[in-house]
C-alpha positions in Angstrom: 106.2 65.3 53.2 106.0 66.8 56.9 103.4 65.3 59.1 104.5 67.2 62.0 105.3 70.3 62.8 108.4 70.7 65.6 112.1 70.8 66.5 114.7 68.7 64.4 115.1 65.4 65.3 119.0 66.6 66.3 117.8 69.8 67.8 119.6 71.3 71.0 116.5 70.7 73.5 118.0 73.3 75.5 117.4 75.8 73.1 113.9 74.4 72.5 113.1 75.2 76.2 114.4 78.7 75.9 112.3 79.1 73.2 109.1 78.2 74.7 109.9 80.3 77.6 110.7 83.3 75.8 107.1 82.6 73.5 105.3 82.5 77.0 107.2 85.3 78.4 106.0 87.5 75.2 102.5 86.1 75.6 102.0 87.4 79.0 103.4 90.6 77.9 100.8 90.7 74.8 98.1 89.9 77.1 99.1 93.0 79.6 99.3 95.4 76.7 95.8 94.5 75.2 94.6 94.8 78.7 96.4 97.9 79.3 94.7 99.3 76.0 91.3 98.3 76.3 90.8 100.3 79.9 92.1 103.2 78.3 95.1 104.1 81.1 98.3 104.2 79.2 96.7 107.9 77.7 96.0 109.2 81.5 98.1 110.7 84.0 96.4 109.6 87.4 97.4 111.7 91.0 96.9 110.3 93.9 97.2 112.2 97.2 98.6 115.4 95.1 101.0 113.1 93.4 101.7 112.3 90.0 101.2 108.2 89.7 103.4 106.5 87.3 103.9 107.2 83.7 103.0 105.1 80.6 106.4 104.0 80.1 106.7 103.3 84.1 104.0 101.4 83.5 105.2 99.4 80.9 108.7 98.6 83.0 106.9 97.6 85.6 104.0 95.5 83.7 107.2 93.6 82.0 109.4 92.7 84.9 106.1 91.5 87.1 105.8 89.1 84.0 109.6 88.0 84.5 109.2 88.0 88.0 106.0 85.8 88.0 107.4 83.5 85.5 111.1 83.0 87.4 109.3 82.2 90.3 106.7 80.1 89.0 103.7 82.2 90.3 100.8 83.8 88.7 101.1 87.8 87.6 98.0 88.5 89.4 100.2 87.1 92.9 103.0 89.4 92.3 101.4 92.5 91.3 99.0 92.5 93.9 102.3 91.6 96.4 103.8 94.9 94.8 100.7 96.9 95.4 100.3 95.7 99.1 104.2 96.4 99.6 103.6 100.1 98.4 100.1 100.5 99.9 98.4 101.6 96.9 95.1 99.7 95.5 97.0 98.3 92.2 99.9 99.0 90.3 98.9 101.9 88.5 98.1 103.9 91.2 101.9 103.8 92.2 103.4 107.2 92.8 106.5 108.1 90.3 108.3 108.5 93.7 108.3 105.1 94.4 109.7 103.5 91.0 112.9 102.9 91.1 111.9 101.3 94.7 109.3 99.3 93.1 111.6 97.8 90.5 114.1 97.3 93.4 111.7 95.3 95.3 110.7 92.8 92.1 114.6 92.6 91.5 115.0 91.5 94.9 112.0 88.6 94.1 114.0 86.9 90.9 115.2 83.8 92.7 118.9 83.5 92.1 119.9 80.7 90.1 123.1 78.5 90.5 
């Protein structure tokens, strides 16, 4: 009988750690889509200034790699989105002219701390 539930006694603890990161990785990303869906954005196309603001799919990029981002560098998603949306001057993330994309994902590239 099992008692517990958890890796194998012999199990790579390496892989283990991937794991975990990957299941809080997908977490976060869960927790921006319900988000997402309850405010009813991902079916709008927003203009700003006479400009058409990011797309759904954009969105979606972007929503992911802040998540990455956020977790490479051990800061909260709230930090680096609102870092993005001061860097671009808009009010949040989805305000974002289509314009400015591939800069934006540039600029959270650019934050992924490089690793040895």
């Amino acid at each position: 009988m099992i008692d517990k539930i958890g890796p194998a006694p012999n199990a790579d603890p390496v892989s283990a750690t991937q794991e975990e990161t990957r299941t809080s990785v997908e977490a976060g990303l869960r927790h921006l889509a319900a988000a997402a869906m309850a405010e009813g954005w991902m079916e709008k196309i927003r203009a700003r200034n006479g400009e058409r603001s990011v797309s759904a799919n954009e969105l979606t990029s972007l929503s992911a790699l802040i998540v990455y981002v956020a977790h490479m560098m051990g800061a909260s998603e709230f930090r680096i989105e609102r870092d993005l949306a001061d860097r671009f001057g808009v009010p949040n993330v989805k305000c974002l002219p289509s314009s400015r994309f591939d800069d934006a994902i540039r600029y959270l590239v650019d934050r992924v701390p490089a690793t040895a």
